[in-house]
MARTILUM-289868 format. One record per residue (C-alpha): residue in three letters; x, y, z. Coordinates in nm, 3 decimals, always signed. Last residue first. Example, Ala and Ser with C-alpha at 12.3 -4.5 7.8 and 13.67 -1.06 7.14 Angstrom:
BEGIN
resn,xx,yy,zz
SER,+1.367,-0.106,+0.714
ALA,+1.230,-0.450,+0.780
//
This chain:
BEGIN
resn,xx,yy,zz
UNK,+9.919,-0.676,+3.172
UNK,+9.624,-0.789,+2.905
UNK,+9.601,-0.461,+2.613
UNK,+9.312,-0.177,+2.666
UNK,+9.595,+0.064,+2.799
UNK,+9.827,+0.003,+2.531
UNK,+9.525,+0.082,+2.292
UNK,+9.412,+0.447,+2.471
UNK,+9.782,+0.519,+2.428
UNK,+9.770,+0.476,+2.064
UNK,+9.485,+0.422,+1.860
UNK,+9.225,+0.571,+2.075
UNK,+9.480,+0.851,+2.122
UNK,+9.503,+0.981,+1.747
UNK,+9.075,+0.861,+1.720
UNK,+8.995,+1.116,+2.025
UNK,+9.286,+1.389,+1.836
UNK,+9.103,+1.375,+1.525
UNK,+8.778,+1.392,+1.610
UNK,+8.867,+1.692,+1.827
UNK,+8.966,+1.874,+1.468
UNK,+9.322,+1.997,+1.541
UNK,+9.395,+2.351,+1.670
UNK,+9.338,+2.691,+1.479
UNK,+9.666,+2.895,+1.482
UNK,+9.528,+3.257,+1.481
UNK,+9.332,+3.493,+1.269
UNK,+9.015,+3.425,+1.482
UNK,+9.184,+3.546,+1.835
UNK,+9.329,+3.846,+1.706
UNK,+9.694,+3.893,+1.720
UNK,+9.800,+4.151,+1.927
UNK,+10.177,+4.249,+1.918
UNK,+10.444,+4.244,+2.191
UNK,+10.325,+4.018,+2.407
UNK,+10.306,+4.018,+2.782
UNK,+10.022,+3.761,+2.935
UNK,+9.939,+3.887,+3.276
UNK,+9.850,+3.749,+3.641
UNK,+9.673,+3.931,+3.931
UNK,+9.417,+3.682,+3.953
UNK,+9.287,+3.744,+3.611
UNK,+9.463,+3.661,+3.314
UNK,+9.478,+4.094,+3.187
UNK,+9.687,+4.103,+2.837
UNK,+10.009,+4.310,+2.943
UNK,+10.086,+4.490,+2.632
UNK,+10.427,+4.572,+2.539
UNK,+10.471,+4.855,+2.306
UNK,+10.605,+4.903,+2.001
UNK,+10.402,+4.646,+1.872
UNK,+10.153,+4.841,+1.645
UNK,+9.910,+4.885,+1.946
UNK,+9.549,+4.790,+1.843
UNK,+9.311,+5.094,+1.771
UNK,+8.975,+4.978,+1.894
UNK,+8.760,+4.668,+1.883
UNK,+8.430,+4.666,+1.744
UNK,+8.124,+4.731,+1.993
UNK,+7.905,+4.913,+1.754
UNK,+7.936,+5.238,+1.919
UNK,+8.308,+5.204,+1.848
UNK,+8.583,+5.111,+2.071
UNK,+8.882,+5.269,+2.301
UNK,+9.100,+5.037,+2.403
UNK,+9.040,+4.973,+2.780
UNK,+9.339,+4.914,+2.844
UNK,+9.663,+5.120,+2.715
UNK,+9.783,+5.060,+3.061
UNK,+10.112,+5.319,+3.192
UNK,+10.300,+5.150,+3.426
UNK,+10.291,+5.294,+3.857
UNK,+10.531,+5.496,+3.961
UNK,+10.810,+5.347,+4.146
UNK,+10.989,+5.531,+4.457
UNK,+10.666,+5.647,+4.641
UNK,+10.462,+5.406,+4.489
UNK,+10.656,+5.123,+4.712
UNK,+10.528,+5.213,+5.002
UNK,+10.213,+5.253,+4.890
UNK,+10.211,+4.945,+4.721
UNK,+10.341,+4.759,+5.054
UNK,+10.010,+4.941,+5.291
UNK,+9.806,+4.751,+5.046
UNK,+10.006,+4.359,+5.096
UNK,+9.961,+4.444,+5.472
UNK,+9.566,+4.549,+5.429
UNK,+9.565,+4.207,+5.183
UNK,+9.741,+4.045,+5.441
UNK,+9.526,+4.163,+5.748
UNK,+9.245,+4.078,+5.526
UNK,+9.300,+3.704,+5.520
UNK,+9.381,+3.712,+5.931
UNK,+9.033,+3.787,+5.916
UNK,+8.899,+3.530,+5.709
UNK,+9.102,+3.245,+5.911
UNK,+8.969,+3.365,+6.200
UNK,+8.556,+3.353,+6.045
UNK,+8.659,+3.008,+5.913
UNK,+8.716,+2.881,+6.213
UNK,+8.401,+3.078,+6.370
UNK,+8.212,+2.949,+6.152
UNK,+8.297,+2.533,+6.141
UNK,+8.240,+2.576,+6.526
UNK,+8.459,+2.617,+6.828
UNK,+8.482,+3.047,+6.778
UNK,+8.068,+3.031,+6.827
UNK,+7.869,+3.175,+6.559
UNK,+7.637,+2.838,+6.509
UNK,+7.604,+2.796,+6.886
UNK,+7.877,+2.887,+7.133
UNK,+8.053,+2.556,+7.110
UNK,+7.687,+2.381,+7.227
UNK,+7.536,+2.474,+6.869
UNK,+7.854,+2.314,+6.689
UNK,+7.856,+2.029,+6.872
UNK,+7.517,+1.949,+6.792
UNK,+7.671,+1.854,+6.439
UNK,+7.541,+2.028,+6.145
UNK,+7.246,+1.951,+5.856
UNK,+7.171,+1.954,+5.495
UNK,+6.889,+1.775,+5.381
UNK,+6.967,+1.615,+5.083
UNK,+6.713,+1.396,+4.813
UNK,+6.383,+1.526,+4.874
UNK,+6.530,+1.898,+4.881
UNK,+6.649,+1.861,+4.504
UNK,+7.012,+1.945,+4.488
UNK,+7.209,+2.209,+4.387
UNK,+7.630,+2.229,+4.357
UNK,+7.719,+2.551,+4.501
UNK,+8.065,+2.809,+4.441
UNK,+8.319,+2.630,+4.269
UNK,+8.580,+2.891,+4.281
UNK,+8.797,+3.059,+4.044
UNK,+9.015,+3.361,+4.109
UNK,+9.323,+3.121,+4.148
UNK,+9.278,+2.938,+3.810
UNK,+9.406,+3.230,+3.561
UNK,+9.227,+3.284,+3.279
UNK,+9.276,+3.043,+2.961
UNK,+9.549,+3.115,+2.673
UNK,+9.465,+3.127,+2.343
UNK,+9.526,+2.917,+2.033
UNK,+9.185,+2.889,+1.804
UNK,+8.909,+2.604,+1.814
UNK,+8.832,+2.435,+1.552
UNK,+8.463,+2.418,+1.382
UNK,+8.454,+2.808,+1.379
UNK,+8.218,+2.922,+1.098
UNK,+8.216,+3.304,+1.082
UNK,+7.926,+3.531,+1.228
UNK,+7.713,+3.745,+1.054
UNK,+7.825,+4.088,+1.091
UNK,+7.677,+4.268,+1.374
UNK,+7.437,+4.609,+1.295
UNK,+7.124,+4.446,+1.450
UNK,+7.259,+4.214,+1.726
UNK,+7.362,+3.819,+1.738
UNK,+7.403,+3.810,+1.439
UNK,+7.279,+3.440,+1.276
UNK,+7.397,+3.180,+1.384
UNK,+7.476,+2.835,+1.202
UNK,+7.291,+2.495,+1.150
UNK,+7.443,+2.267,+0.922
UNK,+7.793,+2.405,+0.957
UNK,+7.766,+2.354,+1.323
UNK,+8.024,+2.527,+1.557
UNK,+7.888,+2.909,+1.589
UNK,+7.986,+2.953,+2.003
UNK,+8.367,+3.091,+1.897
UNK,+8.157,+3.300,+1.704
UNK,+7.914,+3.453,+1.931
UNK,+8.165,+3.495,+2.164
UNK,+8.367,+3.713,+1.899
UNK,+8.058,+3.903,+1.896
UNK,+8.157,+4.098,+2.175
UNK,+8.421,+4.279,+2.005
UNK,+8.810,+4.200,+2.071
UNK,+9.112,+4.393,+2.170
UNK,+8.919,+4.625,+2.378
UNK,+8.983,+4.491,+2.758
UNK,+8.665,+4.397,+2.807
UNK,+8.681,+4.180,+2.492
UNK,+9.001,+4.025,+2.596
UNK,+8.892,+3.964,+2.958
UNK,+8.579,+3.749,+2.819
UNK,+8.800,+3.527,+2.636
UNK,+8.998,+3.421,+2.883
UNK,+8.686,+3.449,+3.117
UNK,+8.520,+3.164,+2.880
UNK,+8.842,+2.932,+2.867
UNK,+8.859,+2.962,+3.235
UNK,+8.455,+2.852,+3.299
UNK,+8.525,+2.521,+3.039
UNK,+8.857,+2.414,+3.189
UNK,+8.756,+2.069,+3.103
UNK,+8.402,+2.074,+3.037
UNK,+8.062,+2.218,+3.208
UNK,+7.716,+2.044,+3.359
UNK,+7.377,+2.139,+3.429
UNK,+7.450,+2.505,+3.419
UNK,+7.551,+2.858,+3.634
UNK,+7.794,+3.112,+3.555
UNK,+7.822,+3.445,+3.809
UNK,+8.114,+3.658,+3.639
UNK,+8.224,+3.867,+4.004
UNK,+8.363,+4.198,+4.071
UNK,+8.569,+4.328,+4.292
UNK,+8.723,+4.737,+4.288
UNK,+8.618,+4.676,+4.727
UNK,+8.348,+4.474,+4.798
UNK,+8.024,+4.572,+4.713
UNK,+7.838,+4.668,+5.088
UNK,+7.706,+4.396,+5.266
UNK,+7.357,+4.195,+5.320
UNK,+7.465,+3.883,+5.154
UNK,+7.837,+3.945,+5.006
UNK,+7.932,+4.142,+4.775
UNK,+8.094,+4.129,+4.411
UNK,+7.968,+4.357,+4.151
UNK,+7.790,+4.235,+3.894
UNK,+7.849,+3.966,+3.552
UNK,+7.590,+3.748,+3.425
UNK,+7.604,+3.433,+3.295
UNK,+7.326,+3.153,+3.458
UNK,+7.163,+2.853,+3.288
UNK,+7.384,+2.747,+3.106
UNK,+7.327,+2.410,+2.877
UNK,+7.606,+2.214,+2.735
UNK,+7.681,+2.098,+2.390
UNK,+8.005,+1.926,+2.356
UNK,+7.928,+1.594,+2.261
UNK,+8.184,+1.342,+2.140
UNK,+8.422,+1.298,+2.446
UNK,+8.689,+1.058,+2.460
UNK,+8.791,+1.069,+2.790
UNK,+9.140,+1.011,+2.725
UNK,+9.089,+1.265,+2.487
UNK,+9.109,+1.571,+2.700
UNK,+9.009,+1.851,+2.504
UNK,+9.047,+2.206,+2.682
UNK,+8.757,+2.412,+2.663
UNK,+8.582,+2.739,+2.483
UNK,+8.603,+2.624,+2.115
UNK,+8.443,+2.270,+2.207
UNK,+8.143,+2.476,+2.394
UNK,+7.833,+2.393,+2.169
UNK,+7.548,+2.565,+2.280
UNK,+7.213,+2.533,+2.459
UNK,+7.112,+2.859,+2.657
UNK,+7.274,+3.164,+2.808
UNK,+7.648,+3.229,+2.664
UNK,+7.521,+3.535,+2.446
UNK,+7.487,+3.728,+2.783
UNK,+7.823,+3.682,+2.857
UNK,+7.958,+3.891,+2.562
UNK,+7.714,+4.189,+2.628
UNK,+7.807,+4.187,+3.024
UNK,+8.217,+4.176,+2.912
UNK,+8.131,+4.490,+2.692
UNK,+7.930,+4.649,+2.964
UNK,+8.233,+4.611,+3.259
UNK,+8.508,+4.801,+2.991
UNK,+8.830,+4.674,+3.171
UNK,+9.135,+4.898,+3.300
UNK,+9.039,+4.846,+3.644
UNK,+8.771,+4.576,+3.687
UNK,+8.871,+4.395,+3.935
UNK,+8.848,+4.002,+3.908
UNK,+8.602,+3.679,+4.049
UNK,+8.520,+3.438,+3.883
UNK,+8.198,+3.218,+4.061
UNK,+8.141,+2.892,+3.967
UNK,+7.752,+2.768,+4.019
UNK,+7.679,+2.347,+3.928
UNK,+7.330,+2.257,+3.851
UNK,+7.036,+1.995,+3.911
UNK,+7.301,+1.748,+4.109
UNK,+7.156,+1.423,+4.081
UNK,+7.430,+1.257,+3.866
UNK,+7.730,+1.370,+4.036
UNK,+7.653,+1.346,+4.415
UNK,+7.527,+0.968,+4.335
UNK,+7.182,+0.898,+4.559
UNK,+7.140,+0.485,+4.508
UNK,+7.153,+0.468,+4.890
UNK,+6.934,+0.705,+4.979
UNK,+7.092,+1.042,+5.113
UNK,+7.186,+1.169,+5.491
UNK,+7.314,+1.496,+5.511
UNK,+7.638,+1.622,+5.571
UNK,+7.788,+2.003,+5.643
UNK,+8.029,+2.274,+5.656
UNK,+8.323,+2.030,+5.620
UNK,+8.620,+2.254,+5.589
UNK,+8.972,+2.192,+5.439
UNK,+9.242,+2.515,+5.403
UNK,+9.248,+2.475,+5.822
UNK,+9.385,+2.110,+5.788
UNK,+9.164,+1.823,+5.835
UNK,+9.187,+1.557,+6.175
UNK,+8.954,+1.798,+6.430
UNK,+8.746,+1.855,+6.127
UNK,+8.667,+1.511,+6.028
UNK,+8.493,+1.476,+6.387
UNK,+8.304,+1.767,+6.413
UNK,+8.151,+1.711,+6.085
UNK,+8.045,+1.375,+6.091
UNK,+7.916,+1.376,+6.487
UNK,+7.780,+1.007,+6.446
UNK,+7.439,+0.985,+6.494
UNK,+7.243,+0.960,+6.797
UNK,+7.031,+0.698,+6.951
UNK,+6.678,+0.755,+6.958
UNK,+6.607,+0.746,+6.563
UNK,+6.265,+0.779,+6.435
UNK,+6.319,+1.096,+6.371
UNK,+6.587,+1.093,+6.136
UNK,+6.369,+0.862,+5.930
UNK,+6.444,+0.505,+5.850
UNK,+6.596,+0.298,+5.560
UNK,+6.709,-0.003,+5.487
UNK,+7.055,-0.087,+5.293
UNK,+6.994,-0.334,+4.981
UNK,+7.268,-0.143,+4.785
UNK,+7.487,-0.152,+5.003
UNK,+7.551,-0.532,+4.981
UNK,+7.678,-0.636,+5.332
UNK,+8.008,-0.694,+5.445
UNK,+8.060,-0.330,+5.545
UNK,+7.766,-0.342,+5.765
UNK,+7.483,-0.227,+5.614
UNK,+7.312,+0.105,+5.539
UNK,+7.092,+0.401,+5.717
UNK,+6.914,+0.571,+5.439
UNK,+6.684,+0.870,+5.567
UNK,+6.303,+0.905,+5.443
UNK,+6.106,+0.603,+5.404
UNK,+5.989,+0.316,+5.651
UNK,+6.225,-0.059,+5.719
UNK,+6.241,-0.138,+6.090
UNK,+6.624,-0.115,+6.219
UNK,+6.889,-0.380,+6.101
UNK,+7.201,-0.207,+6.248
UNK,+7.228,+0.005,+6.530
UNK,+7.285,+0.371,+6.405
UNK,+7.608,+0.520,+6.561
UNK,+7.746,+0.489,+6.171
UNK,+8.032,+0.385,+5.979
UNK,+8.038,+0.547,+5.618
UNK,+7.959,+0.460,+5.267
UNK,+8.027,+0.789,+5.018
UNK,+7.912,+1.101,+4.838
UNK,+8.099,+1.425,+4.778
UNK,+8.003,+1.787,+4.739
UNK,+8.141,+2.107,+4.655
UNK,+7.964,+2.400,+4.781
UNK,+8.292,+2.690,+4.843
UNK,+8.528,+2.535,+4.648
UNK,+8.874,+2.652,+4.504
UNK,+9.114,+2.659,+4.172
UNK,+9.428,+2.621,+4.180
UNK,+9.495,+2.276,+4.067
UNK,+9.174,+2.207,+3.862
UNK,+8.836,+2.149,+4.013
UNK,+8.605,+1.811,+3.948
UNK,+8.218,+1.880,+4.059
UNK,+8.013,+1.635,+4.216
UNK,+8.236,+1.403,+4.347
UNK,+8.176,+1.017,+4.391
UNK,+8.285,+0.790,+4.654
UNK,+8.165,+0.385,+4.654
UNK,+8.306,+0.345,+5.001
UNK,+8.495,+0.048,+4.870
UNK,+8.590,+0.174,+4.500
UNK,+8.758,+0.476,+4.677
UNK,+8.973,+0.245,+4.862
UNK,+8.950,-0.106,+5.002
UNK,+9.213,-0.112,+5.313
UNK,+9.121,+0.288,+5.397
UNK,+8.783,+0.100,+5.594
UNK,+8.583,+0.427,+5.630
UNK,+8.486,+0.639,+5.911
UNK,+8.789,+0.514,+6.126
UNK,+8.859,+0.851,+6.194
UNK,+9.189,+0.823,+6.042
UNK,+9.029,+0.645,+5.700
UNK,+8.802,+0.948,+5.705
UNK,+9.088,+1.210,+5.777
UNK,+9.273,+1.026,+5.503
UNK,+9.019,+1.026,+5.215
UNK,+8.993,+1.387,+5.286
UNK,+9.351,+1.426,+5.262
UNK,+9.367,+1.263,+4.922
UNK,+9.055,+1.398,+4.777
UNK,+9.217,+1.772,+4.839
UNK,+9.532,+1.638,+4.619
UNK,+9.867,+1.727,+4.765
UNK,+10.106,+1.894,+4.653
UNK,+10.404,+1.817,+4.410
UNK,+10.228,+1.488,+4.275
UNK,+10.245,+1.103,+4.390
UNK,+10.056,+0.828,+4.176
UNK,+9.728,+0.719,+4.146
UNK,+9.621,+1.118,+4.184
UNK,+9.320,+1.163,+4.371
UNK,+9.035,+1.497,+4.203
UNK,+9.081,+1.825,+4.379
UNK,+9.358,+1.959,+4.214
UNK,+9.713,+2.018,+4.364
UNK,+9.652,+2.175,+4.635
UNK,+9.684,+2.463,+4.891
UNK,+9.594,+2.730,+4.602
UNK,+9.261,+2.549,+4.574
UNK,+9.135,+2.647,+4.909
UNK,+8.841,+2.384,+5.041
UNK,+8.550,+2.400,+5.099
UNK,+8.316,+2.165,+5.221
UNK,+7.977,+1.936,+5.184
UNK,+7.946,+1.600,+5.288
UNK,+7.678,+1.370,+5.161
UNK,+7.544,+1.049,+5.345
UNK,+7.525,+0.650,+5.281
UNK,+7.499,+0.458,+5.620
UNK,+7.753,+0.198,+5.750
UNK,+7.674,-0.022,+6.037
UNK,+7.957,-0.159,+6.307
UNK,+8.089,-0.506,+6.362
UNK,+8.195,-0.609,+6.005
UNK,+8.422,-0.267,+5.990
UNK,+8.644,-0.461,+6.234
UNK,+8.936,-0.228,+6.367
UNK,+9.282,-0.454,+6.397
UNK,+9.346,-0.565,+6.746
UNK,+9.711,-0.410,+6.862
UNK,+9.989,-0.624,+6.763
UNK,+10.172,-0.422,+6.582
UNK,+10.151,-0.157,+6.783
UNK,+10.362,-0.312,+7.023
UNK,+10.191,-0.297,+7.349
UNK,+10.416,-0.155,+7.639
UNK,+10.502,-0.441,+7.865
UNK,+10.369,-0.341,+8.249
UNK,+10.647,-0.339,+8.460
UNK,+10.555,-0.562,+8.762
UNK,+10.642,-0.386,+9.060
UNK,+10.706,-0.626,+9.347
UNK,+10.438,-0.671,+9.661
UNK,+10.646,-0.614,+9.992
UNK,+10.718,-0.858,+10.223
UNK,+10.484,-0.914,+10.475
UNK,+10.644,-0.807,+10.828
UNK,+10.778,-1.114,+11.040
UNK,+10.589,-1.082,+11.413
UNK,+10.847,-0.992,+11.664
UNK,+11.046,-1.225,+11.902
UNK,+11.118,-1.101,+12.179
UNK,+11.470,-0.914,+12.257
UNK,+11.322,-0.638,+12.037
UNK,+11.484,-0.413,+11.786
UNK,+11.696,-0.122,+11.800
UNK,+11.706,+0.043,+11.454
UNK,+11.842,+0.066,+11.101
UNK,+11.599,+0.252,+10.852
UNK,+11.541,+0.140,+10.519
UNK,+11.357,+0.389,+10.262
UNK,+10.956,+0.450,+10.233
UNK,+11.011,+0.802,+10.274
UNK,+11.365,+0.885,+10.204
UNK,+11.575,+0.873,+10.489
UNK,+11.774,+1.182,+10.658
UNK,+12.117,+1.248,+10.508
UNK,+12.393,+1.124,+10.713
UNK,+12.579,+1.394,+10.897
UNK,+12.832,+1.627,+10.739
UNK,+12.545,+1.914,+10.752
UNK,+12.499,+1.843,+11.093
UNK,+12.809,+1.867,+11.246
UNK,+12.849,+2.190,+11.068
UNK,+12.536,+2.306,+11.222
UNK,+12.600,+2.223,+11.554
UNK,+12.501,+1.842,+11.658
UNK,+12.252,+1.861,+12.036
UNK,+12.406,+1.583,+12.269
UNK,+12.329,+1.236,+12.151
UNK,+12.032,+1.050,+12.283
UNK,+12.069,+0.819,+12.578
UNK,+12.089,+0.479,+12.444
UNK,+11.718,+0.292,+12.447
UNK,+11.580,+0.099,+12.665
UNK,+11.382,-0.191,+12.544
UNK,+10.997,-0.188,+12.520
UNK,+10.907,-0.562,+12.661
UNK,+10.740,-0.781,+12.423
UNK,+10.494,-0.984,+12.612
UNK,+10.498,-1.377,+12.677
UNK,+10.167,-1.536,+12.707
UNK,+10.328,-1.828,+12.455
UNK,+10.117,-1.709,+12.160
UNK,+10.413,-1.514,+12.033
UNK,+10.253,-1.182,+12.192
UNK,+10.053,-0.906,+12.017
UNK,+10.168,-0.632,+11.867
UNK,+10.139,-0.275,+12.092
UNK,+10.583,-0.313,+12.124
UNK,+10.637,-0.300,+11.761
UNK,+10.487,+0.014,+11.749
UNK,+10.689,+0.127,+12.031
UNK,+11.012,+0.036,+11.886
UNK,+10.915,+0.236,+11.530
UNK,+10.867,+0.516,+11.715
UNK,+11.184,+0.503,+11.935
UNK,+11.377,+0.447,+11.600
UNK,+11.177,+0.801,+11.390
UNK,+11.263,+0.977,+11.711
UNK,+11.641,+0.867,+11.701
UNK,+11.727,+0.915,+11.342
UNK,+11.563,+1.254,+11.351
UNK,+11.843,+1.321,+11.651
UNK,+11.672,+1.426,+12.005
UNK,+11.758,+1.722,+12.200
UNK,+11.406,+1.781,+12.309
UNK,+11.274,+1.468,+12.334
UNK,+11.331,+1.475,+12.746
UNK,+11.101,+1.789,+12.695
UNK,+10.808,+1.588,+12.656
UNK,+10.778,+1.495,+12.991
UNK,+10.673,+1.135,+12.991
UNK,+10.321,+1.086,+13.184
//
């Protein structure tokens, strides 16, 4: 046996060499019977001091070149080494485009909120705005999930809202309906309940339909999935599945805003009397905004719901100086709910009695109201409505739009019970339970400020709530001396320096008027060939 210490004083270079040679040596002959002999190798060099080694050449990378001794035999040749083929990134332009045609659609529901003060309205804009639109990013995160085919549109995925918000103004319920892909194998056996639809080349309309239960493969995770695309101000709290003729406009039984405002400096049962004369059937064209592109005739709407209490939540103590004018009904106009808190904020403030609701509300010449209370004066005639300025939009949210249970069934993703189930921090709840906290951190922050502040600046003197008579007529109105800072809700004030009252103002044109002014002009250009 070799002693081992004759290695002792060996180089790197000259191990990794005599290893190598000995390798070689254990292959096989030429086929002649010859043997590779093991030459002999030079005696290693003496042991290198450490400055001798630090100038010598750098030991070989693994897998680099190494010069050594070879045999006087002849050796087997090694097999070269494979080249690297560098694989050509895909351009992606070229990538394969997504076929719709391959996968089923299904007709469903989605429910979410959004915040208004993020956007710019809820409804899509055809051409660009300041911020965006909260149809626009939806439509994206759908057309990003490959949920819908973006190439065709609204029109394509036949969407619908149920209830159109202004810029500003937020939704808690809102609801949209639409064409989507599904998980749900196409063509399955025909039986009521759940609508599960076409491929995209098919006619929608003539999409069968099976029950939830009767499904084994599982659906598409809907809510999940837009969620991981949306922003934070964006939620989908829920879909359902809905037959394909369901439209989330025209089957909605009701639509609920919520207003919410504090009531210092307000007068809570003047603003309750005034709201309870909205309940019923009545004509609303004094307590809107016309639009006449739309061209609307008929202004009578029905609520259902006007009452104004103290804002909590389920199972909670009344939040904090809030309160909240709860108005429910089939259907509402342009601005409709802002108009009526406009107006509501005036009488609670004193400048006007709450009849003046009754009057803006007493349209028809034919058929006019009577006092609404013993002691009232009959109310005026008002067929046009009079200049004011609506409430503020940020306080305003779009709080449910109903259904019948045989046409939605709300439901969540599974992914939201295994994130911790439906309280966990990786669900729709717990996002919005973060983003709720960090809310009142602000408004604790935004607190602490006005106290600071206090200290240096005292606070304005507010004439509000004029004081009134038993009968509910308004008080003394300030002779202009002083500025008053009409409430708007939301924080936000009209200053003026004299009160006029709302029926001795400018009275607006007759909406006949302005529908038959735009009909002939730009509702014509827009009827002419391009």
């Amino acid at each position: 046996m070799t002693d081992p210490s004759k290695y002792a004083n060996w180089s790197r270079e000259d191990l990794i060499a005599r290893v190598m040679d000995l390798e070689n040596s254990l292959l096989p002959g030429d086929g002649t019977g010859s043997r590779m002999t093991i030459p002999q190798l030079p005696p290693p060099s003496s042991p290198k001091t450490p400055s001798q080694r630090s100038q010598q050449t750098p030991s070989p990378r693994r897998g680099a070149s190494v010069t050594r001794i070879t045999s006087t035999s002849s050796a087997l040749p090694r097999r070269p080494a494979k080249p690297k083929v560098k694989t050509k990134e895909k351009d992606p332009s070229e990538q394969k485009p997504f076929d719709f045609s391959l996968h089923p659609r299904r007709k469903i529901a989605l429910r979410f909120t959004y915040a208004g003060w993020e956007y710019g309205g809820l409804a899509h804009q055809a051409g660009p705005t300041p911020l965006p639109t909260v149809e626009g990013v939806l439509f994206d995160a759908l057309v990003q999930t490959r949920l819908i085919d973006g190439t065709k549109g609204f029109e394509g995925c036949e969407w619908e809202r149920c209830g159109r918000t202004d810029k500003g103004v937020s939704g808690a319920g809102n609801v949209i309906s639409l064409w989507v892909r599904s998980a749900i194998p196409q063509n399955p056996p025909t039986l009521e309940g759940d609508a599960y639809g076409p491929s995209s080349s098919s006619d929608p309309q003539n999409a069968p339909s099976i029950p939830m239960s009767s499904v084994t493969k599982k659906e598409l995770r809907y809510v999940s999935t837009l969620n991981r695309v949306l922003p934070p101000t964006i939620r989908v709290v829920a879909w359902s599945p809905v037959a394909p003729a369901f439209s989330s406009r025209f089957a909605c039984k009701y639509r609920h805003y919520k207003y919410f405002f504090h009531s210092r400096n307000l007068e809570i049962s003047r603003m309750q009397d005034a709201a309870s004369r909205l309940l019923g059937e009545h004509d609303f064209r004094n307590l809107c905004k016309l639009d006449a592109s739309k061209q609307i005739t008929n202004f009578r709407r029905a609520i259902l719901q006007a009452s104004i209490s103290p804002a909590r939540l389920e199972g909670k103590a009344d939040l904090d100086g809030l309160w909240v004018f709860d108005l429910r009904g089939t259907a509402f106009l342009y601005n409709q709910v802002r108009h009526i808190v406009a107006i509501l904020f005036l009488i609670g403030a004193g400048l006007e009695p709450p009849s003046l609701m009754t009057a803006l509300l007493n349209v028809d010449k034919e058929h006019p109201y009577p006092a609404f209370k013993e002691g009232e004066p009959t109310p005026p005639i008002i067929d046009r409505r009079p200049e004011y300025q609506m409430a503020d939009g940020l306080p305003l949210v779009l709080w449910d739009c109903a259904y019948s249970d045989e046409d939605v069934r709300w439901q969540i993703d599974e992914s939201d019970l295994e994130n911790g189930g439906v309280n966990g921090a990786g669900g729709v709840y717990g996002q919005l339970k973060s983003i709720h906290e960090r809310s009142t951190i602000h408004s604790a922050l935004d607190a602490y400020f006005l106290e600071s502040a206090s200290k240096h600046h005292p606070a304005p003197m507010n004439p509000f709530p004029l004081s009134t008579d038993p009968l509910g007529s308004s008080g003394i109105i300030p002779d202009g001396s002083e500025s008053l800072q009409i409430p708007l809700g939301g924080g936000a004030y009209q200053r003026t320096g004299r009160y006029v009252p709302v029926l001795s103002r400018k009275r607006l044109e007759d909406v006949f008027v302005v529908n038959e002014r735009w009909k002939a002009g730009k509702g014509a250009r827009k009827e002419l060939p391009s």
